[in-house]
C-alpha positions, 0 to 999 in steps of 0.5 A, a space after each residue: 455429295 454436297 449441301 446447303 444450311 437451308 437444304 438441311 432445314 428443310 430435310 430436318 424440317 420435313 423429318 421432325 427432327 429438332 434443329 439446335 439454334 440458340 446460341 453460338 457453338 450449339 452444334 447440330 451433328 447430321 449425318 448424311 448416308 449416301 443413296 450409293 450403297 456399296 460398302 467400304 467407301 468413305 461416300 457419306 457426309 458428316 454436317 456440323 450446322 451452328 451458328 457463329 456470331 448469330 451466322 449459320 456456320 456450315 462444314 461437311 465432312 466426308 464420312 461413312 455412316 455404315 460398317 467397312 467390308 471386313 466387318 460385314 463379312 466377320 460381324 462382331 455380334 452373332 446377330 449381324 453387323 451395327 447399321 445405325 437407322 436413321 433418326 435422330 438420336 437426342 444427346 447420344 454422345 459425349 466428348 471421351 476417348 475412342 476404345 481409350 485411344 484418343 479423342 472421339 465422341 462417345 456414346 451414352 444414350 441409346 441408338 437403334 441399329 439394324 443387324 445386317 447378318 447376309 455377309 455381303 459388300 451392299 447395303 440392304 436394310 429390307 430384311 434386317 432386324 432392328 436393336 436399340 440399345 448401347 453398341 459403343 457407336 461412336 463418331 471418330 477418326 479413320 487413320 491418324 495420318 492422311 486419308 484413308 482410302 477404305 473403310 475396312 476395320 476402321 468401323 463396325 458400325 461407328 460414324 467415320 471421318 475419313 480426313 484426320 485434319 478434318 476430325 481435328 476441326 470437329 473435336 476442337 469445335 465440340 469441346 467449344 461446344 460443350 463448354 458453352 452447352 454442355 458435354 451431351 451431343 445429338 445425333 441426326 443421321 439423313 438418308 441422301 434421298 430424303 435430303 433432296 426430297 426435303 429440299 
């Protein structure tokens, strides 16, 4: 899965959402979750949309926007698994350390999840309960070296970059991003399917 700054416009357009345009380094954070719902695979995308020297800059990284097998399957909150819903969510994180670790975005508003509690590997939100509130959903790294081939227990819910090298590229871009903007970044997670109705 691949797209395009003007795809992502229109996509952002067409939901509502607020597209940061105003200076260099003002970095727009849109995930992308893909319409293949099996579990533990790194097949969504993370899009950092800005503009450099008035140009628009766009990179796509390959993610997961939802929870690996282990923790489906062992949710860590008894009312079911963190699967963060689809919105936009304003200044939802902040440059920190991820569980005190490294670097990673953390966050620090309010994000609504829904509680997936049936215990199996596909992604079925019909029936799922919905919470907002603060679940420590971060966006961070899978393994430190190389790429991760599943998801497993690198998220509970988290948004995670699969490639470090790519993570790396990602932090350096938000701490240029927050020295000319501000420590506050907003979060605009896309459904495939309403990306390519938007185009």
């Amino acid at each position: 899965m691949r797209t395009t700054a003007e795809q992502l416009k229109k996509a952002m357009a067409a939901a509502g959402h607020k597209l940061f345009s105003r200076g260099d380094y003002n970095l727009n954070l849109i995930g992308i979750r893909s319409n293949d719902t099996k579990a533990n695979t790194f097949n969504d995308l993370l899009c950092v949309l800005y503009k450099q020297n008035g140009q628009d800059v766009l990179l796509q990284f390959a993610c997961t926007t939802d929870p690996g097998t282990y923790y489906r399957e062992n949710p860590l909150n008894v009312n079911g698994t963190a699967i963060v819903k689809p919105g936009q969510y304003k200044g939802l994180w902040q440059l920190g350390r991820h569980q005190g670790k490294y670097p990673a975005l953390v966050q620090r508003s309010e994000i609504t999840v829904f509680r997936d509690n049936d215990g199996n590997k596909e992604l079925n939100l019909a029936d799922c309960v919905e919470e907002t509130g603060y679940f420590g959903i971060n966006l961070h790294r899978a393994s430190e070296q190389g790429l991760a081939s599943q998801v497993d227990k690198f998220s509970a819910g988290c948004q995670v970059i699969q490639n470090p090298d790519d993570y790396a590229m990602l932090i350096a871009l938000c701490r240029r991003g927050a020295e000319l903007h501000g420590n506050s970044f907003t979060y605009t997670l896309l459904t495939q399917q309403k990306l390519e109705a938007g185009s």
